[in-house]
C-alpha positions as CSV (number, residue, x, y, z in Angstrom):
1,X,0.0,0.0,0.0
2,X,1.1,3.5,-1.1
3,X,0.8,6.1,1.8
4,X,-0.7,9.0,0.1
5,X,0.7,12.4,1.6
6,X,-2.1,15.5,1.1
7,X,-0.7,19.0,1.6
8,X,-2.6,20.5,4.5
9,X,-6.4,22.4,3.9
10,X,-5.5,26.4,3.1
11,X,-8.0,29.4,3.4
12,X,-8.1,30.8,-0.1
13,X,-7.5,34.4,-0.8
14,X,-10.7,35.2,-2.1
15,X,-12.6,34.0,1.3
16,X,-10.0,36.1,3.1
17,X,-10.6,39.1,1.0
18,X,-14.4,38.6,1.4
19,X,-14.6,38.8,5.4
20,X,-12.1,42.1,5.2
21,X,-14.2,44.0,2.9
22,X,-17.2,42.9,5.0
23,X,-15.3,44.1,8.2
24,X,-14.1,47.6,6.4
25,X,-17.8,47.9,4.5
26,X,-19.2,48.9,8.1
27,X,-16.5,51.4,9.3
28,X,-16.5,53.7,5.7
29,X,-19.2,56.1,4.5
30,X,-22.0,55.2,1.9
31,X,-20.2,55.1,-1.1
32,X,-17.3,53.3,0.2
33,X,-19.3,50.8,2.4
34,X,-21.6,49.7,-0.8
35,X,-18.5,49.5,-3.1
36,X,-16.7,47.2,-0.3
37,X,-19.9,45.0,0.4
38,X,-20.4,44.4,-3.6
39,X,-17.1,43.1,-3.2
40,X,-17.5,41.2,0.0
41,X,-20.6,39.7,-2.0
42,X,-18.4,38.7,-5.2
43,X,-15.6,37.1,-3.3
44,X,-17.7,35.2,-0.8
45,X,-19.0,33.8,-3.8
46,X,-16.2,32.9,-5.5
47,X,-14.8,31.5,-2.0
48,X,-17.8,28.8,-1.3
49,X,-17.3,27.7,-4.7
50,X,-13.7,26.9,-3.9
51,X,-14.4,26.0,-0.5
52,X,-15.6,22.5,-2.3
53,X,-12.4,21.7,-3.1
54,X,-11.0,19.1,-0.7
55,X,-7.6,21.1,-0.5
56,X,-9.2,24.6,0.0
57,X,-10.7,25.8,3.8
58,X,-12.7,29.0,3.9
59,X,-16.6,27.8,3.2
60,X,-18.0,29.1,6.6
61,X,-15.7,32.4,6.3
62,X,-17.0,32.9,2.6
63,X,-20.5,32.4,3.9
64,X,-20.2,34.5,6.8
65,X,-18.5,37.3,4.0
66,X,-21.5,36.7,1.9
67,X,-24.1,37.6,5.0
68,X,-21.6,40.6,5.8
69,X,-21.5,42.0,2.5
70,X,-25.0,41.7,2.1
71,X,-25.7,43.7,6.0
72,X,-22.7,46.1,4.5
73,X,-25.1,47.1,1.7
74,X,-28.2,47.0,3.4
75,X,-26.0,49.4,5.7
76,X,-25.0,51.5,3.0
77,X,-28.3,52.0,1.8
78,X,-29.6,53.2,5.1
79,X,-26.5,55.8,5.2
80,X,-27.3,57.4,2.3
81,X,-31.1,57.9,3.2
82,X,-29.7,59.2,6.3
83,X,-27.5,61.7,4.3
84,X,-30.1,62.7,1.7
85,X,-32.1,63.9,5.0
C-alpha cells in the first residue's frame, strides 16, 4: 500500500478578501461601504465555490462574508437615506 501524503487544507485568498471588505464595509461612508460589500458579495461567492475543493478551507468564512457583504449594503443604503435627510 502507497501512503498518500495530502498538503494540508489552506484558506483561499478570495474568502480572506471577502470577510475584510465585509469588516471595512461597516467602518467607511455610503459610497465606500456599498463598493466594499459588492465586493465582499463577489468574493464570498467565488470562495464557497472553492471551499468545495477538498484542499481549500474558507466555506464558513466565505458564507459568513456573503451575509456581511449583504448587512454592509443593506447598511450603506440606510447611510445614504440618512445623508439625503
Amino acid at each position: 500500500m502507497e501512503n498518500q501524503i495530502t498538503p494540508p487544507a489552506k484558506f483561499s485568498i478570495p474568502s480572506i478578501i471577502a470577510i475584510a471588505s465585509a469588516v471595512a464595509s461597516f467602518a467607511s461612508g455610503a459610497f465606500f461601504g456599498f463598493v466594499l460589500a459588492m465586493i465582499a458579495v463577489v468574493f464570498g461567492a467565488i470562495g464557497v465555490i472553492l471551499a468545495f475543493s477538498s484542499r481549500v478551507r474558507g466555506g464558513i468564512v466565505s458564507t459568513l462574508a456573503l451575509l456581511g457583504g449583504l448587512l454592509g449594503f443593506i447598511a450603506a443604503v440606510v447611510k445614504t437615506i440618512r445623508w439625503l435627510l
